[in-house]
C-alpha positions in Angstrom: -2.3 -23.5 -54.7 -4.2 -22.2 -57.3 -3.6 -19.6 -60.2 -6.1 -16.5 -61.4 -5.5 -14.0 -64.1 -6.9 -10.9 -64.1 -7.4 -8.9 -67.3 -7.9 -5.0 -66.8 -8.3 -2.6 -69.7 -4.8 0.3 -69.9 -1.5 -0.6 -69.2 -0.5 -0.6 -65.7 2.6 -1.4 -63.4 2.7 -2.8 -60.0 3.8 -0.1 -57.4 5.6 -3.0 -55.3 6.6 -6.4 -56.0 5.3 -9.3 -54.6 6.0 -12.9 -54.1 2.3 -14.1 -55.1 1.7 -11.6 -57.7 3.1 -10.6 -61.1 2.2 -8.9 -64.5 2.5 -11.8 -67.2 1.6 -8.7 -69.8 1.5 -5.6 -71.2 0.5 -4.5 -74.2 -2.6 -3.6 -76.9 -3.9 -1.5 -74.2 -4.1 -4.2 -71.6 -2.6 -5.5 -68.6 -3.2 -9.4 -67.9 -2.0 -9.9 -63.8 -1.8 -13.3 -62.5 -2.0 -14.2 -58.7 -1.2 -17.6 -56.6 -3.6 -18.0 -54.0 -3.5 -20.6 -51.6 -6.8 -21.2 -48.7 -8.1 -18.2 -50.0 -5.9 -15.8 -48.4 -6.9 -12.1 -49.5 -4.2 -10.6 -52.1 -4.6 -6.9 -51.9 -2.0 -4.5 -54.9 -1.5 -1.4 -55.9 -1.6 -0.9 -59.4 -0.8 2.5 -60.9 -0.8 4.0 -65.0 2.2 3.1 -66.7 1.8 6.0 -68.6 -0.8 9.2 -67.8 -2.2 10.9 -71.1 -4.8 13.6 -70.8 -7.2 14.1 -72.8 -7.8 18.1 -73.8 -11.8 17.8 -73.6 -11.8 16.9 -69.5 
């Protein structure tokens, strides 16, 4: 088995949990997910803003 972590820029939550998958964190604008793939099975999530700001000039 092998481990990846993913770094995206915002702060998002997983919309459903999963046995392979998990945020490890949170914070400073950035969400660092980490995944456990084994004979390169495909690992597909759903991700969604933990928070949704709007911005006045879109």
């Amino acid at each position: 088995m092998h481990q990846l972590r993913l770094t995206l820029k915002g702060e998002w939550r997983l919309k459903e949990k999963g046995d392979n998958y998990r945020i490890i964190s949170n914070d400073d604008g950035k969400t660092v997910l980490e995944f456990d793939n084994k004979d390169a099975m495909p690992i597909e999530i759903q991700l969604a803003p933990v928070k949704v700001t709007y911005n006045a000039a879109d």
